[in-house]
C-alpha positions as CSV (number, residue, x, y, z in Angstrom):
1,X,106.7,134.9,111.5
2,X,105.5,133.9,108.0
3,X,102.1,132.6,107.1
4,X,101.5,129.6,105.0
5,X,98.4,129.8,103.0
6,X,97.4,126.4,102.2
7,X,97.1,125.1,98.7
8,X,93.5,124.2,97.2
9,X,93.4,120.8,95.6
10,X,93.1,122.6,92.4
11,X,96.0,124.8,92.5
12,X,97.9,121.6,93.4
13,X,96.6,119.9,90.4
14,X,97.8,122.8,88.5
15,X,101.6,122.6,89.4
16,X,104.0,121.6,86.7
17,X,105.9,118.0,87.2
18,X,109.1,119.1,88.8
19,X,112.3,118.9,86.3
20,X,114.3,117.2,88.5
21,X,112.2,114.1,89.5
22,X,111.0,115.4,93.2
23,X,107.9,113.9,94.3
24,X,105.1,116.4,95.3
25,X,101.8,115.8,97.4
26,X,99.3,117.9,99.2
27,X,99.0,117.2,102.9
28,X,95.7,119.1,104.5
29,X,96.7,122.1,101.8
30,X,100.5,121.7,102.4
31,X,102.5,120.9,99.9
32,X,105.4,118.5,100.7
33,X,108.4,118.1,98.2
34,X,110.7,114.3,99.1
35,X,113.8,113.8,96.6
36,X,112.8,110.6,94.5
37,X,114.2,107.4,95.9
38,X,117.7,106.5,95.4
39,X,118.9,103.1,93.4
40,X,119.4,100.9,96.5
41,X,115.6,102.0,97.7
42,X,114.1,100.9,94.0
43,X,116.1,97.7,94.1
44,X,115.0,96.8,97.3
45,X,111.2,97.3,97.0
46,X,111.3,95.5,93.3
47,X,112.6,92.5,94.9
48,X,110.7,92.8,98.2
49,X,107.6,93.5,95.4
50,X,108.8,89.9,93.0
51,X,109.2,87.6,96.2
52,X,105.8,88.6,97.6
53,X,104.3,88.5,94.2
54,X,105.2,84.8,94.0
55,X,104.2,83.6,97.2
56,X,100.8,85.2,96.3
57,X,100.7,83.6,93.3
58,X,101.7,79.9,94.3
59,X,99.4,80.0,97.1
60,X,96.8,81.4,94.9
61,X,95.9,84.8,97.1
62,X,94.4,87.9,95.8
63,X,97.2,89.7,93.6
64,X,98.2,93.4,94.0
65,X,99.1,96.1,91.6
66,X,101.8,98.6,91.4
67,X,100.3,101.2,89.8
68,X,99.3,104.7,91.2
69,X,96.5,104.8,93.4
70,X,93.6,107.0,92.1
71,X,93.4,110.5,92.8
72,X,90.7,111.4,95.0
């Protein structure tokens, strides 16, 4: 049986972006490859995102951001 050796945050770092869009991150040194969501996924998380967005605002909450959390 195979051995993984696990990946050091660095040698992560140092990957190039994958051509085809597939979303890489580094679990406990593991890295795990997910296909990037499909159309129907997007569309339903930028509504879920607007409606949520608006009730915040009305109702004058804290707002959120979509951005990319900060690397660690």
């Amino acid at each position: 049986m195979a051995t993984k050796t696990p990946l050091s945050l660095a040698e992560f770092l140092a990957l190039p972006e994958h051509p085809r869009g597939l979303r890489m991150e580094l679990d406990q040194g593991e890295l795990i490859v997910s296909p990037p969501p499909k159309y129907r996924h997007t569309k339903v998380a930028t509504s879920l995102f607007r409606k949520i967005d608006a009730f915040v605002t009305a109702h004058g909450l804290v707002r959120f951001s979509l951005r990319k959390p900060a690397m660690f």
